[in-house]
C-alpha positions in Angstrom: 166.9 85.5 79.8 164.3 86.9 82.3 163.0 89.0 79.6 162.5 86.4 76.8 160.6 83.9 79.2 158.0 86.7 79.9 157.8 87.7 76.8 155.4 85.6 75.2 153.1 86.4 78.2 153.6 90.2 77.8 152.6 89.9 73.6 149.7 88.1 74.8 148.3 90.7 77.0 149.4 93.5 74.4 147.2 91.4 72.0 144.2 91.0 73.4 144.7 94.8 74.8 145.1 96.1 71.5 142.0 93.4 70.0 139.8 94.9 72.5 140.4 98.3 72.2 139.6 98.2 68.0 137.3 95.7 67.7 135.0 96.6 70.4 132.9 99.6 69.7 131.6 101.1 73.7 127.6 101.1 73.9 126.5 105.2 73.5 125.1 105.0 77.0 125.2 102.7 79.8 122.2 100.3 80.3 120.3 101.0 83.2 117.0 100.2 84.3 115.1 103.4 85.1 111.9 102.6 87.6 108.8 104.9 88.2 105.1 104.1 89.3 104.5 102.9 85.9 106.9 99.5 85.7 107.1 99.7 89.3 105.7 96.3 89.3 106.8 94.2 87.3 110.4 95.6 87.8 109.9 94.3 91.5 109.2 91.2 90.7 112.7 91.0 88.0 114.4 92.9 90.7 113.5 89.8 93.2 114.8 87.2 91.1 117.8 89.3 91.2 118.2 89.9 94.4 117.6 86.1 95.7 120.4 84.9 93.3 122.8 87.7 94.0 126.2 87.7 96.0 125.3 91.4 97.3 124.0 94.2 96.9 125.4 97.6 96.5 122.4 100.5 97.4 123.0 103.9 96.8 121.1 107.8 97.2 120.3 111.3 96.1 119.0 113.4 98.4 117.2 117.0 98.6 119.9 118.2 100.7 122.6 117.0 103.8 122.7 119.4 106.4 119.9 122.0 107.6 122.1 124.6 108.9 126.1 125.2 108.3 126.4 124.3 112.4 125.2 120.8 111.8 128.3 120.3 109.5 130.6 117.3 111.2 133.3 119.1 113.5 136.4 118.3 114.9 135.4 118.9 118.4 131.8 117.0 118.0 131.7 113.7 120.0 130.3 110.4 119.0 127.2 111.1 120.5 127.0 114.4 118.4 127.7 113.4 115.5 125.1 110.6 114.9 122.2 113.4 116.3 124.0 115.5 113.4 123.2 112.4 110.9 119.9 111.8 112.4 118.5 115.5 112.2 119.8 115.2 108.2 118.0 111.9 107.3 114.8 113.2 109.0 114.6 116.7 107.3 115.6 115.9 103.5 113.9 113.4 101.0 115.2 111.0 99.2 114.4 111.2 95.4 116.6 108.4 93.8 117.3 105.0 95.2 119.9 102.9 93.0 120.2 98.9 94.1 122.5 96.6 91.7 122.5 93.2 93.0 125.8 91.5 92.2 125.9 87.5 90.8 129.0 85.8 89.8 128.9 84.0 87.1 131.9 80.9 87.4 131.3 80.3 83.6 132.1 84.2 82.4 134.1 84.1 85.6 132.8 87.8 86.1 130.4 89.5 88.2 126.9 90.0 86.4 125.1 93.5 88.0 121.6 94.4 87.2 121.7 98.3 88.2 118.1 99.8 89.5 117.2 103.5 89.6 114.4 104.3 91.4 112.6 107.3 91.3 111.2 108.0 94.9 108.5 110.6 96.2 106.9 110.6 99.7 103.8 111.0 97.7 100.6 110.7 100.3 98.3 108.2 98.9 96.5 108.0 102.4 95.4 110.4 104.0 96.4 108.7 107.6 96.1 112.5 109.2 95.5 115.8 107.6 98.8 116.6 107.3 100.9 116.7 103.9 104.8 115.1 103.7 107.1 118.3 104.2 111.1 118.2 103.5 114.2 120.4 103.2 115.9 121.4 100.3 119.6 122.3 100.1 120.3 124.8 97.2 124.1 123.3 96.9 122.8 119.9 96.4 119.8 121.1 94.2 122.2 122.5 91.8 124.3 119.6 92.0 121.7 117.6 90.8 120.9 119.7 88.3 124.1 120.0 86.9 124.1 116.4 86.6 120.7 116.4 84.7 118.7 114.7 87.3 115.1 114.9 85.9 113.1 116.3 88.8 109.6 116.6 86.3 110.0 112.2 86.3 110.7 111.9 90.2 107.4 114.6 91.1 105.0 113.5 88.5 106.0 109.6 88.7 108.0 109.0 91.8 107.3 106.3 93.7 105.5 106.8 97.1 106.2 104.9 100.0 104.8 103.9 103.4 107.1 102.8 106.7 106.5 100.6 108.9 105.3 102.6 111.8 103.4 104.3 108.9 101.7 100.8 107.7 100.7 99.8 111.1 98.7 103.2 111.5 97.0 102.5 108.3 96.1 99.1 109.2 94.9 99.9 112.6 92.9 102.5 111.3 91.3 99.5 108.7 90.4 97.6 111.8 89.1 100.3 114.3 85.3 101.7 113.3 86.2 104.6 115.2 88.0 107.4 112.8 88.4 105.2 109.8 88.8 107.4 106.8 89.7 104.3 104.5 86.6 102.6 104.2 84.1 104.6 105.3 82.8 101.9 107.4 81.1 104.9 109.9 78.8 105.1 107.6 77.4 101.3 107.5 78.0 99.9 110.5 76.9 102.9 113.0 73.8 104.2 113.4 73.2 107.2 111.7 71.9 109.9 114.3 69.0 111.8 113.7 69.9 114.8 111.6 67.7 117.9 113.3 65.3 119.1 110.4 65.5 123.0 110.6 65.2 123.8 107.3 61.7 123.8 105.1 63.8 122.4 102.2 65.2 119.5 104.3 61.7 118.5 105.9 60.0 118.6 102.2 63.6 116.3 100.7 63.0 113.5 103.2 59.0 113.3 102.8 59.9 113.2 99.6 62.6 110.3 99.7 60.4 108.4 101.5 57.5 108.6 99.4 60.1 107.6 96.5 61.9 104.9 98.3 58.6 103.7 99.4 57.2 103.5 96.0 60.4 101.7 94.8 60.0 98.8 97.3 56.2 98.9 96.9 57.2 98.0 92.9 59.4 95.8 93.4 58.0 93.5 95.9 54.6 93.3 93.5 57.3 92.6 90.4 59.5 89.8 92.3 58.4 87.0 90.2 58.6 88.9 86.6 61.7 90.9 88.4 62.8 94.7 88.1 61.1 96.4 85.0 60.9 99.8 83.9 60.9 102.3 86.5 58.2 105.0 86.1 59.2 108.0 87.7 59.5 112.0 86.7 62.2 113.3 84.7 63.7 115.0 87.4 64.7 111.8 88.9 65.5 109.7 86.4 69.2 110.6 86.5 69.6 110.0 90.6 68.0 106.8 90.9 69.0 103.6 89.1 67.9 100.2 89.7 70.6 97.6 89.8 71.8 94.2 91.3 74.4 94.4 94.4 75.5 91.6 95.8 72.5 89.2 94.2 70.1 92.0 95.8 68.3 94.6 94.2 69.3 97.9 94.8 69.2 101.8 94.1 71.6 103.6 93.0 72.1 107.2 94.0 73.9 109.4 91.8 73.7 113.1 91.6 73.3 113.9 95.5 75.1 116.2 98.0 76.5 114.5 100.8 73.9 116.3 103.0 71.4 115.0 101.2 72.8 111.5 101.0 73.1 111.8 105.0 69.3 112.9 105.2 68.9 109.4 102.7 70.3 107.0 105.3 68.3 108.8 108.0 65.0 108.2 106.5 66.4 104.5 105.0 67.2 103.7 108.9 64.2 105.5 110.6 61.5 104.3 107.8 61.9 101.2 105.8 63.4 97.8 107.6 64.1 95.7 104.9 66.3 97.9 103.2 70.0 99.0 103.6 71.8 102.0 103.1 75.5 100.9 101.7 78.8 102.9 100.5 80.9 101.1 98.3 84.9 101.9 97.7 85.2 100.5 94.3 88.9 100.3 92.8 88.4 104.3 91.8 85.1 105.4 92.8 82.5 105.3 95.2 78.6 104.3 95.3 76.3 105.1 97.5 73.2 102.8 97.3 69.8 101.6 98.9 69.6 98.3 99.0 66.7 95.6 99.5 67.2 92.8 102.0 64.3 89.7 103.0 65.5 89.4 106.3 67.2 90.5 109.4 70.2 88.1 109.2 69.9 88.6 105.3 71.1 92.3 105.7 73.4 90.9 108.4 74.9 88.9 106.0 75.0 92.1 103.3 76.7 94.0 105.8 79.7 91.5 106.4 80.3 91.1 103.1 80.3 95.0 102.2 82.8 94.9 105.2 84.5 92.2 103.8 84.6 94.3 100.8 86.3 97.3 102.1 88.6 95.6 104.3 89.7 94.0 101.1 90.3 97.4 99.0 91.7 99.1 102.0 94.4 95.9 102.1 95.2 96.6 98.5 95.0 100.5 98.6 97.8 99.8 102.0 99.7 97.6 100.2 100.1 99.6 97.0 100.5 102.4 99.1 103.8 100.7 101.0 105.3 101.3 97.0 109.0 101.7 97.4 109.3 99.9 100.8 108.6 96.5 99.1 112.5 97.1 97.5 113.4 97.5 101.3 111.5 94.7 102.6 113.2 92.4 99.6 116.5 93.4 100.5 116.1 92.4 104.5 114.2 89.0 103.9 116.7 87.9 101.6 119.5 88.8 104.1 122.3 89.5 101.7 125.4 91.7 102.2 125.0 95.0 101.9 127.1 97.1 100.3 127.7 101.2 100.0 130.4 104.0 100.1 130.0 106.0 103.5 126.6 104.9 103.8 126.1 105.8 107.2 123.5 109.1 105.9 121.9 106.2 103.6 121.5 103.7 106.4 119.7 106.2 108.6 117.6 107.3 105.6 116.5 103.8 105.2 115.5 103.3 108.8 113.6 106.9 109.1 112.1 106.4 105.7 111.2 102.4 105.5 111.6 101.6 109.0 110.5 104.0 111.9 111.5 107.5 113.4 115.2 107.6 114.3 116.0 106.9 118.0 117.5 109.3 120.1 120.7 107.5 120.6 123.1 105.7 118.4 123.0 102.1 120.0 118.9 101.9 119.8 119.9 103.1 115.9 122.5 100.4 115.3 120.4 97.8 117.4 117.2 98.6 115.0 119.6 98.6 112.1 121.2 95.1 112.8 117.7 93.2 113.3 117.1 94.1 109.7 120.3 94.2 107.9 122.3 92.2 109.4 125.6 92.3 106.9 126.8 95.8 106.0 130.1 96.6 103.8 131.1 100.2 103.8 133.2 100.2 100.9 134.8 103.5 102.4 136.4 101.2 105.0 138.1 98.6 103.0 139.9 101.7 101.1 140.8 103.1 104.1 142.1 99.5 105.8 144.8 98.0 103.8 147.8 99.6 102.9 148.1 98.3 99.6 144.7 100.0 98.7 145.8 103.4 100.0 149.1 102.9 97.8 147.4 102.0 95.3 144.4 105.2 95.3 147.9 107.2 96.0 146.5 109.2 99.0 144.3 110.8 96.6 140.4 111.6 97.5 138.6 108.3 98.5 135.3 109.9 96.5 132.9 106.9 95.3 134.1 108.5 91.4 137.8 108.8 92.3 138.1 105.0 93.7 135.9 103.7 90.6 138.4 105.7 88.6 141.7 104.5 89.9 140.6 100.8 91.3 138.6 100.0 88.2 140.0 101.5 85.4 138.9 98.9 82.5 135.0 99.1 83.8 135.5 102.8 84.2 136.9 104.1 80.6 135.9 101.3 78.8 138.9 100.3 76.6 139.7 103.7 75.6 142.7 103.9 78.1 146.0 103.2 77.7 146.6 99.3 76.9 150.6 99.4 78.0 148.7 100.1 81.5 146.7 96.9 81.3 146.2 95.6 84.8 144.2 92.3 85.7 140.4 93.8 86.8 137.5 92.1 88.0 135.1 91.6 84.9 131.6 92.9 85.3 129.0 92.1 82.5 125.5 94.2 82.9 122.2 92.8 82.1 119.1 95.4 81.7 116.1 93.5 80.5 117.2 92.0 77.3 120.3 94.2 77.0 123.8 92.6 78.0 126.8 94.4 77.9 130.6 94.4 79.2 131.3 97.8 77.6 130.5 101.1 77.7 130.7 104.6 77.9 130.4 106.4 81.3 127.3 106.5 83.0 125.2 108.9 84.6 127.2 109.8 87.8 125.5 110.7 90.6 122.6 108.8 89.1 121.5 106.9 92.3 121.2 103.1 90.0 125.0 104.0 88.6 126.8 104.6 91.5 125.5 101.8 92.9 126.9 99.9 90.3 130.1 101.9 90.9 130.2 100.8 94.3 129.6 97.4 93.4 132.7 97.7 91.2 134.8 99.4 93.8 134.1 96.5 96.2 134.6 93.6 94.2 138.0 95.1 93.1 138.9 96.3 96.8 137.6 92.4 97.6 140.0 91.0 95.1 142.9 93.5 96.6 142.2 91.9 99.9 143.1 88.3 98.5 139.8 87.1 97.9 139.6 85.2 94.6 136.4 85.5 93.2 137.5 82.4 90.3 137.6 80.2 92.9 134.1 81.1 94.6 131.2 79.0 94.2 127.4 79.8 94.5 126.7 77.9 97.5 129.4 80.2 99.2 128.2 83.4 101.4 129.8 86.4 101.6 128.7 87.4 104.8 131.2 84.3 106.4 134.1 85.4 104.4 136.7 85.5 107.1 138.6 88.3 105.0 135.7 90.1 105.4 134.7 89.8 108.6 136.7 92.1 110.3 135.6 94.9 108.0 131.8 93.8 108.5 129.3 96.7 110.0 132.2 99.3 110.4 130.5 102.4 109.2 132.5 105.6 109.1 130.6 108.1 111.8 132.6 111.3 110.2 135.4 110.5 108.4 136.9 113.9 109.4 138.1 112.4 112.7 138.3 108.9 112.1 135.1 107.8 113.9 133.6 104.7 113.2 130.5 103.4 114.6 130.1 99.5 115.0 126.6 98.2 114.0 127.3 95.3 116.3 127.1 97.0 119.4 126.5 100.6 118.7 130.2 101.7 120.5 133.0 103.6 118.8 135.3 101.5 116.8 138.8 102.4 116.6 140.0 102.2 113.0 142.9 99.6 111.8 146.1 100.1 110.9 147.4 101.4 108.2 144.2 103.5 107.7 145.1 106.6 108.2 147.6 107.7 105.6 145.4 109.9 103.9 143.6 112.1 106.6 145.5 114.0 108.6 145.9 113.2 112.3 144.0 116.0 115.3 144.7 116.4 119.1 143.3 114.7 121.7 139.8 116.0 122.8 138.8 116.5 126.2 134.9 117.4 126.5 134.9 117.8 130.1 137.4 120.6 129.2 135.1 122.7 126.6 133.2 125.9 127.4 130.5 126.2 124.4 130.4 130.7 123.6 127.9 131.9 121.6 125.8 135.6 121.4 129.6 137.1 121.8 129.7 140.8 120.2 130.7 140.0 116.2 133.8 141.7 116.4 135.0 139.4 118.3 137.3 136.8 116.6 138.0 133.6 117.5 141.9 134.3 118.6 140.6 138.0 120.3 138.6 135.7 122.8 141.0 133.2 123.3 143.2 136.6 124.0 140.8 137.5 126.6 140.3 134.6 128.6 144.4 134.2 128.8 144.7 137.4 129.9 142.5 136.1 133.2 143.3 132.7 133.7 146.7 132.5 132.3 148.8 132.2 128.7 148.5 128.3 129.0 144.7 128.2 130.2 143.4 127.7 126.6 144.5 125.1 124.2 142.2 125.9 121.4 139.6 127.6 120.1 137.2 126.3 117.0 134.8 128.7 115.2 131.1 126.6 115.2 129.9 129.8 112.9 130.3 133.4 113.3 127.9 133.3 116.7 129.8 130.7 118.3 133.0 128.9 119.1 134.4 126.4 121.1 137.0 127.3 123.7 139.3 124.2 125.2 140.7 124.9 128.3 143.9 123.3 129.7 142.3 121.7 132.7 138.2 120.9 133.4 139.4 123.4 136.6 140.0 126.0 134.2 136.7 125.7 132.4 134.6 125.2 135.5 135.8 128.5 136.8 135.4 130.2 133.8 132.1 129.7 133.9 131.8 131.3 137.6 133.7 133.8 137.2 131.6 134.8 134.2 128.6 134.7 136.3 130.1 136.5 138.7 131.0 139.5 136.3 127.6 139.5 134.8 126.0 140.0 138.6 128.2 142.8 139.9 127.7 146.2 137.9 131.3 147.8 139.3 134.0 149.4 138.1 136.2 146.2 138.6 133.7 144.3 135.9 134.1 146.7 133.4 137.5 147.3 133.5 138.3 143.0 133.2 139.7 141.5 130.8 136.9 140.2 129.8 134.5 143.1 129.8 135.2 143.3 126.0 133.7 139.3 125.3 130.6 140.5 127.8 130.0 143.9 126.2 125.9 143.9 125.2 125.0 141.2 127.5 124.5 138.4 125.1 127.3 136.6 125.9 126.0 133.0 126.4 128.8 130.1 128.2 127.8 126.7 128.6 129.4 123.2 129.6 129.6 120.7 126.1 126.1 118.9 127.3 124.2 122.1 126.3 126.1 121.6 122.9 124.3 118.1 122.7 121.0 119.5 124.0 121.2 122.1 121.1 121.8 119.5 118.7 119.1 117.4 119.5 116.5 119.7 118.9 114.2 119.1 115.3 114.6 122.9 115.1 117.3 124.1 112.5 118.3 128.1 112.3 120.9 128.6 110.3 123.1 130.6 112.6 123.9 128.7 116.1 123.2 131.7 118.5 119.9 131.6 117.0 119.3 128.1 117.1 120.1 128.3 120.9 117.7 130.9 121.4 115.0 129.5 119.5 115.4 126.2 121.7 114.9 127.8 124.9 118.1 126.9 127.0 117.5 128.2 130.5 120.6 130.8 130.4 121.7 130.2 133.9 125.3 129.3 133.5 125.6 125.7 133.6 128.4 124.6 135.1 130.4 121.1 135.4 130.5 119.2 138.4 133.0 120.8 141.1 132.4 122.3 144.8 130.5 125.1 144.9 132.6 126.6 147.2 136.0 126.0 145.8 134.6 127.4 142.5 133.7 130.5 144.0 137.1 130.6 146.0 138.8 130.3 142.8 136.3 132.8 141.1 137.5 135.3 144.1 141.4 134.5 143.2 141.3 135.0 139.6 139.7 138.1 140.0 142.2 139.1 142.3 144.8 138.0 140.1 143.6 139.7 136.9 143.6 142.9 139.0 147.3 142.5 139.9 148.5 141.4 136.1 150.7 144.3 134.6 148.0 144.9 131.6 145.4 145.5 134.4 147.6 147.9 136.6 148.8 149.7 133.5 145.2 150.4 132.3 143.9 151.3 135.9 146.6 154.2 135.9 145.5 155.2 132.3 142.3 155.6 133.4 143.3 157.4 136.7 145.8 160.0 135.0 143.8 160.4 131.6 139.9 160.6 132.7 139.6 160.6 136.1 142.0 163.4 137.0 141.6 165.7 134.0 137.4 165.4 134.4 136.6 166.5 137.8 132.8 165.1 137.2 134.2 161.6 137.2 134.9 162.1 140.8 132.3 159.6 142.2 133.6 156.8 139.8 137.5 157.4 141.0 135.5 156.7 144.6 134.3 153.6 142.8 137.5 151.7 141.7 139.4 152.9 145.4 136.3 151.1 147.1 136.7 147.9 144.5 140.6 148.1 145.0 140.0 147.9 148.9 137.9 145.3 149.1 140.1 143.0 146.7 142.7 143.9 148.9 140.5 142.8 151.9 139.9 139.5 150.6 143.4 138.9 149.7 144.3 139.6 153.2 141.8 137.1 154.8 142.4 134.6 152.5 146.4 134.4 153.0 144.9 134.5 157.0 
C-alpha cells in the first residue's frame, strides 16, 4: 500500500531522470569568462552589474607556491600565534597568478542559482616605477608542476596578466603626484624649478648654447615680426630642419624639439631660462610619449597661467596612469563597497593574499590581521566550516577528504557529472544555470579544475548545497533578503579554519581562537593536549641523532617520565615536550652547565652524545616564534636559525635562578648515581684506564669529579 502511493512520485522522478539524461546533449567545455589586460575593462564593468545583484560571492586562487621552506609547513605543536606568521610569511613571498570570482544570483522564476564565473589572469606587473626596485616572488616547484599538469597557461598570465597596485602602494603614487620633490610621474622638476646653471666645461657645450640662443632668438625675432600674417615658413639650415618644428600648444606658438640628448635638452632650458623672458621651456607626458618644447608667452602671468595648465595636464595623466595602474584591485575594491558575503574553501591563505596584495603589508599579529580584514569584508563563509559543522554533512561526504573537488563531487553530483550519472541515484540538488556573455547553460562537461574562475564556481556550488543541507530553502528566499542576516548562518559567519590539522579556527570578529562545534570532528583525528611552557625547541644536534635517540638521552638524566613527546620540525630540529615546565627549565641549565665545564663528568653524561660537536642549540618555544617571524626562509631550520641571528645564550623560562641551578646540581648528581652511569664509569676504569698506563692523569680526573659530586651531596643533605 505504502509502495503504490509513492509510486507515481518515484516514475515521475525516473522520467524526467531518464528525459534528461538523453535529450540533453552536455556543452564540450564549461563557459567561463577568461579576463586579461585586454577585456579587462569592459569585463569590470559586466562583472559590477554582477556583483551588485548577487546573493554572494565565492573567490578563489592559484598561487606560485605555499610554503618557503618544509619548516613553515602547519605542525602539531605550532600555536595560534605560529601559525598565522606561517600564513603570513606564505601570502607575502608567493604571487598570485589566477583570481576566479563568481557572483551568485537567485533567480525565484528558474528557482536556481544563476553564477557568472570570472578568471582573472593576475601579474604584479610594475607599471610605475614608484622606487627602482622590480616585484620579486617565490616559486614552489610542487605547485609549478601542479599547475602545469592542469594546463594553466603561464605564456597568457606573463604577457597579459593584469597588474595591480595596493592601497599602501596607491597612496605612494599619489603622494609622489602631489610632492615636486622626487616626482618621477610627471616630470614636474623640470617645469616648475629652476633649472641650475649647468657648468660649461666642454668647447662643444659653450659653442651648443651660443648656438641655441642665436636660433631661439631668431625664432622669436620671426615670429614676433609675422604675428599679424602668423607662423610661416621657417628658414633655417638643413641640419635643423628635423629638431625644430613650429607648432600651437596650448593657443601659444611653440617649438618643438625633437632629435636632442637629454644633455642637450638640459643645456636648452638653461639658455631658455637664463636668455629669453617671454618664452617657456615645457615637458609634456602625452598618453604614450613625451615632448619637449619652447614655448612663446606675452606676459608674466600669461606663462603663469601656461604653467598651471601644463600642471594641470600632468596631474591629470598621472591620475589616469594611477588609476590604470590600480588594474586588478578595482575587482577588490567592488567586492568590499558592495559588501556582500564572501564565500571560499579554507580561504584563510586567500584572505591574507588579498590583504598583502590589495590592501597593505600583513601585520605582525593576527588580531591587527582580522581587525584590517573585518573593516573591509565584513561577511566571510568558509565553506570548509559548514562541512565540517553539521553532522549530517559529514555523513553525508562519508568521512572522506573535505577537498574543494571531493565535496563538489559528493554534495553536488548533478552540477558536477552533468547527467551522465546514475539516474536510480537521483537526489534533489540545488539548480545552478551559468551565464558567460551571451552564453547560458545548465549543463556541461567538467571544467578546468584548479582553474581559479572554476573553482570558484565550485565553491559556490558547494555552499549553496551545504546552505540547503543546513535547512535553508533557497525557494522560499526573496531578493530583498541578505544573506549576511541569515540566522542559520550566523553562527558559522567569519570562522576561518587557522590549520585544519589541529582544529584551529581563527574568528574574524575578534581575532581570538574559536573552538570548533560539535559534531565537527569526525573526520580528523583527535591530538594531545599541548603545553608550550613545557617545550624545549633542539636544533644543530649531530645528524645521527634521531628523534627517539634524543628523547633516549634526556630520560636517561631527568627520568623515564620526563618527556612526553618528541616531533621532528626537519632533520636539524625537533621539538622535545617535557612532563613539567620544571623539567624543561632545568634542562636548559643543565645544558649550559655541561657546555661550560670541559671535565670528565661532561663527557661521560648522558647527554654528551646530543652535545657532541658543539652545535647543539636549546631554546624555550618564544625563540620558535622569533624564528618564524623572520622574512628570511632557508630551507633547513638550523639554518634558518643561524641566518637570523638568535643570540645563542640559552634562553631559559621564567623560574629562580637559584633553584634552577640547585636542580641543575641534583640531576647531575643523580645521572652520576643511575646504574647505566656507574656501569659505564667501571667500563671505562677496568677497560682503558687500567690497561693504558698513559691515561693515568684522566683516571685523576673522574676521582676529583667523583669527589666533588660527593661533596655537594653531602652539603646539600646538611
Amino acid at each position: 500500500m505504502n509502495t503504490t502511493r509513492h509510486w507515481p512520485k518515484r516514475a515521475f522522478i525516473l522520467s524526467r531522470a531518464l528525459s534528461r539524461a538523453f535529450s540533453d546533449t552536455p556543452s564540450p567545455t564549461f563557459p567561463l569568462k577568461h579576463v586579461t589586460r585586454s577585456n579587462f575593462d569592459s569585463a569590470l564593468v559586466e562583472l559590477r552589474s554582477h556583483v551588485r545583484a548577487a546573493d554572494f560571492v565565492a573567490i578563489d586562487m592559484e598561487m606560485t607556491g605555499v610554503t618557503s621552506a618544509p619548516w613553515r609547513e602547519s605542525f602539531e605543536f605550532d600555536r595560534f600565534d605560529i601559525r598565522y606568521l606561517k600564513v603570513k610569511d606564505s601570502a607575502e613571498k608567493f604571487a598570485v597568478l589566477q583570481f576566479g570570482v563568481c557572483p551568485f544570483r537567485w533567480d525565484s522564476l528558474k528557482q536556481s542559482f544563476i553564477a557568472h564565473p570570472h578568471n582573472f589572469f593576475v601579474f604584479p606587473r610594475q607599471e610605475i616605477p614608484l622606487d627602482r626596485t622590480s616585484y620579486e616572488f617565490l616559486c614552489q616547484t610542487t605547485s609549478m608542476d601542479f599547475l602545469a599538469k592542469y594546463q594553466f597557461d603561464f605564456n597568457a598570465c606573463i604577457h597579459e596578466g593584469i597588474s595591480y597596485l595596493s592601497r599602501g602602494q596607491e597612496d605612494e603614487a599619489r603622494k609622489r603626484l602631489i610632492s615636486p620633490k622626487g616626482d618621477q610621474l610627471t616630470h614636474l622638476s623640470h617645469n616648475l624649478r629652476e633649472t641650475m646653471d649647468l657648468p660649461l666645461v666642454r668647447v662643444a657645450d659653450v659653442l651648443f648654447t651660443e648656438r641655441m640662443k642665436k636660433r631661439l632668438g631668431e625664432w622669436r625675432d620671426d615670429l614676433l615680426q609675422n604675428r599679424v600674417g602668423g607662423p610661416q615658413e621657417e628658414k633655417v639650415p638643413d641640419d635643423l630642419n628635423q629638431q625644430f618644428r613650429t607648432v600651437f600648444f596650448k593657443m601659444r606658438p611653440a617649438l618643438s624639439l625633437d632629435g636632442f640628448t637629454s644633455h642637450q635638452l638640459s643645456l636648452i632650458r638653461m639658455v631658455t631660462r637664463k636668455h629669453f623672458k617671454d618664452l617657456t621651456y615645457v615637458c609634456f607626458n602625452g598618453e604614450s610619449t613625451s615632448e619637449e618644447l619652447v614655448v612663446y608667452t606675452d606676459s608674466e602671468s600669461d606663462k603663469a597661467r601656461l604653467m598651471e595648465e601644463v600642471k594641470n595636464d600632468h596631474q591629470r595623466s598621472a591620475e589616469m596612469k594611477i588609476n590604470a595602474a590600480v588594474g586588478f584591485r578595482h575587482v577588490i575594491d567592488l567586492l568590499s563597497s558592495e559588501n556582500k558575503l564572501i564565500v571560499g574553501h579554507n580561504c584563510i591563505l586567500d584572505i591574507a593574499h588579498v590583504h598583502s596584495k590589495f590592501l597593505a603589508p600583513l601585520p605582525s599579529t593576527a588580531e591587527e590581521f582580522v581587525s584590517c580584514v573585518n573593516k573591509y569584508f565584513p561577511s566571510i563563509i568558509d565553506t570548509k566550516i559548514l562541512l565540517n559543522a553539521d553532522y549530517t554533512l559529514q555523513r553525508k561526504m562519508k568521512r572522506s577528504s573535505t577537498s574543494l573537488s571531493s565535496a563538489f563531487s559528493l554534495l553536488c553530483p548533478e552540477i558536477a557529472h552533468g547527467f551522465t550519472r546514475n539516474v536510480l541515484s537521483y537526489e534533489p540538488c540545488v539548480k545552478v544555470e551559468v551565464h558567460v556573455d551571451e552564453m547560458r547553460s545548465s549543463n556541461w562537461n567538467s571544467g578546468a579544475k584548479h582553474e581559479a574562475g572554476y573553482d570558484a564556481f565550485m565553491t559556490g556550488c558547494v555552499f549553496a548545497q551545504a546552505c540547503s543541507h543546513l535547512g535553508i530553502d533557497f525557494q522560499l528566499h526573496s531578493p530583498s533578503e541578505n544573506l549576511t542576516q541569515n540566522e542559520k548562518l550566523q553562527k558559522h559567519m567569519n570562522l576561518l579554519y587557522l590549520s585544519w590539522i589541529n582544529g584551529d579556527i581563527i574568528d574574524l570578529r575578534t581575532g581570538n581562537r574559536s573552538a570548533e562545534l560539535s559534531g565537527s570532528n569526525m573526520i580528523r583525528k583527535p591530538y594531545q593536549k599541548i603545553l608550550f611552557k613545557n617545550i624545549v625547541l633542539l636544533w644543530g644536534f649531530p645528524s645521527k641523532l634521531k628523534p627517539s635517540m634524543i628523547r633516549d638521552c634526556i630520560c636517561k638524566t631527568l627520568g623515564p617520565s620526563s618527556v612526553i613527546s618528541t616531533y621532528c620540525i626537519d632533520q636539524t630540529a625537533v621539538f622535545v615536550q617535557f612532563s613539567k615546565a620544571e623539567l624543561a627549565s632545568d634542562f636548559l641549565n643543565l645544558k649550559e652547565t655541561l657546555e661550560q665545564s670541559n671535565d670528565a663528568i661532561s663527557h661521560l653524561h648522558p647527554l654528551s652524545q646530543l652535545l657532541e660537536g658543539g652545535n647543539t642549540r636549546a631554546a624555550s618555544y618564544e625563540t620558535y616564534k622569533e624564528i618564524c617571524a623572520s622574512p628570511i626562509s632557508k630551507v633547513l631550520f638550523a639554518d634558518q636559525a643561524e641566518a637570523v641571528a638568535i643570540k645563542w645564550k640559552t634562553e631559559l623560562l621564567p623560574s629562580d635562578k637559584e633553584e634552577s641551578h640547585d636542580n641543575t646540581r641534583s640531576h647531575l648528581e643523580s645521572a652520576m648515581d643511575s646504574p647505566q652511569a656507574v656501569q659505564k664509569s667501571k667500563t671505562r676504569n677496568t677497560e682503558d684506564v687500567v690497561n693504558d698506563s698513559s691515561n693515568k692523569r684522566f683516571c685523576d680526573d673522574i676521582i676529583d669529579s667523583f669527589l666533588k659530586v660527593e661533596k655537594i651531596r653531602r652539603t646539600t643533605n646538611l
